[in-house]
Structure formats: structure tokens, C-alpha cells
N, C-alpha and C positions, 0 to 999 in steps of 0.2 A: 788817826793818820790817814792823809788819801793814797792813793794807789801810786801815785805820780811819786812818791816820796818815799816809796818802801825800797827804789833799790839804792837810793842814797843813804837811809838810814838804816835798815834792813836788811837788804841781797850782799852789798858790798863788805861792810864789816864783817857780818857772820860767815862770809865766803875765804875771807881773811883769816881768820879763827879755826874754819874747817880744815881748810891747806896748811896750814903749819901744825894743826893739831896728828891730821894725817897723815905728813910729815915725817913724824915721830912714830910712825905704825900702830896710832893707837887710832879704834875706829870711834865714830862719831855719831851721837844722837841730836838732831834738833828736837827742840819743841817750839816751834815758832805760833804763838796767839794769835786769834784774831785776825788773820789771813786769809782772802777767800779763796787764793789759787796756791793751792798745796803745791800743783804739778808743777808751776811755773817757778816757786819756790826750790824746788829737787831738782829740776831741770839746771836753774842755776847754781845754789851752794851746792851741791852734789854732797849729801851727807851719806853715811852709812845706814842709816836708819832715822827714819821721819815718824816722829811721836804726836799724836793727835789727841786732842783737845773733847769735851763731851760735845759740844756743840758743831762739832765737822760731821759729814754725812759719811759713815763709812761703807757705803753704795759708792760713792764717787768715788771715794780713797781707792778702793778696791781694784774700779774700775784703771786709773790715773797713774798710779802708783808702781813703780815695778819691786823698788827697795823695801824692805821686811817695813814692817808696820808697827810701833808700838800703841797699845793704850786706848783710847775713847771710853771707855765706861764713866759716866755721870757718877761722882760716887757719893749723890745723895741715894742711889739707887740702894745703899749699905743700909737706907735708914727707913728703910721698906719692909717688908717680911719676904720670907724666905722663898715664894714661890713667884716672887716678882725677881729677887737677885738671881734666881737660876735662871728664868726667862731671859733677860738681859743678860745677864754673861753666854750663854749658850747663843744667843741673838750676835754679838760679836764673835763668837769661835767659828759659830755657822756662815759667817758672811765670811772670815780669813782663813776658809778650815785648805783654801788649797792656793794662799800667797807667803810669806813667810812673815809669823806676826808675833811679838811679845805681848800676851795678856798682858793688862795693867788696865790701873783707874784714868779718865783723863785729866785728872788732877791728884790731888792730895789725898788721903784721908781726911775726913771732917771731925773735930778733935769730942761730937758727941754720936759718934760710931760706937754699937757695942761689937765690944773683941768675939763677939760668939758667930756676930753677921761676918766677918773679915775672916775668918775659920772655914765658914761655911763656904764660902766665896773659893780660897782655894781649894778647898775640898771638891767642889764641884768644876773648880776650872782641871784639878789635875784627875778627876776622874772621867772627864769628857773625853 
């Protein structure tokens, strides 16, 4: 999609969904893909919380961002060994250690994750 077309298909509706979802006093996550201007994105839907993807810079996020942060961690990084997954999560805690951010993957679980790496993961996120 080009840029020209994200707030017709993109900014608009989702801005639509956010306000009546807020509405109802419930708050609200985006996770908008594939985006290259996060800020300009927050600026307009005004979400409560902006969820980020592995492939966003979270230097810029950081930077751009006022509203708490969710997520970025790659989570093929699960399917690494253990001194890479600390590295990495601690590399995200360390960069959002003073915005307001919800650890998380910036995607899914990969369905050939072992359960012992995803243990380790929070073990290390809640002992940080």
C-alpha cells in the first residue's frame, strides 16, 4: 500500500474503531503492520497503547512515542539459545526501561518454540 492511501484505508477506519471503542471506556491497543511512521500514525488514531512489530526501530519508537509501548521482540529470537534471548529481551527492557512499555513478542509465538525458551523469556523479563 503507498503512503497516499494509508489514511483512506488505514488512519480513517481504525480512528473510527478507536473512538467508539473509547467510547465505551475500554482502552485501546493498535498493532498497525508495516507502517513506517508510527508517530504520525499515534498522532492521528490516538490509541492508548501502540504495539510494535520486530521489524520497527525501537530507538525511534522511544524516541517518537509518548503513549506506553507494547511488544517488538523478533520471536524467532525463542528459537536461539538462552544467552541470545536474555541479550534481546534485556536490549528492549533497556531501551523502554524509563517510557511506559508492555514486554511482549512482536508477533506470535512460532508453533516450533520450545516451552523451556518461553519460561526462560519470562523468567528473565520478570526478574529484570
Amino acid at each position: 500500500m503507498e503512503d497516499k492511501d494509508l489514511p483512506h484505508y488505514v488512519y480513517h477506519p481504525t480512528l473510527n474503531l478507536v473512538k467508539f471503542t473509547q467510547s465505551l471506556n475500554i482502552p485501546v491497543i493498535c498493532f498497525p503492520r508495516n507502517i513506517k511512521n508510527y508517530k504520525k500514525y499515534c498522532d492521528f488514531v490516538k490509541p492508548d497503547v501502540i504495539c510494535i512489530d520486530y521489524e520497527v526501530d525501537p530507538l525511534t519508537i522511544v524516541k517518537e512515542i509518548e503513549i506506553p509501548v507494547q511488544g517488538g521482540m523478533d520471536p524467532k529470537v525463542l528459537l536461539t539459545d538462552k544467552q541470545t534471548l536474555k541479550k534481546e529481551a534485556k536490549r528492549y527492557l533497556d531501551i523502554f526501561k524509563d517510557h511506559p512499555y508492555i514486554f511482549n513478542l512482536g508477533h506470535g509465538v512460532l508453533p516450533e518454540t520450545d516451552p523451556g525458551m518461553m519460561d526462560y523469556l519470562v523468567k528473565t523479563v520478570k526478574d529484570y
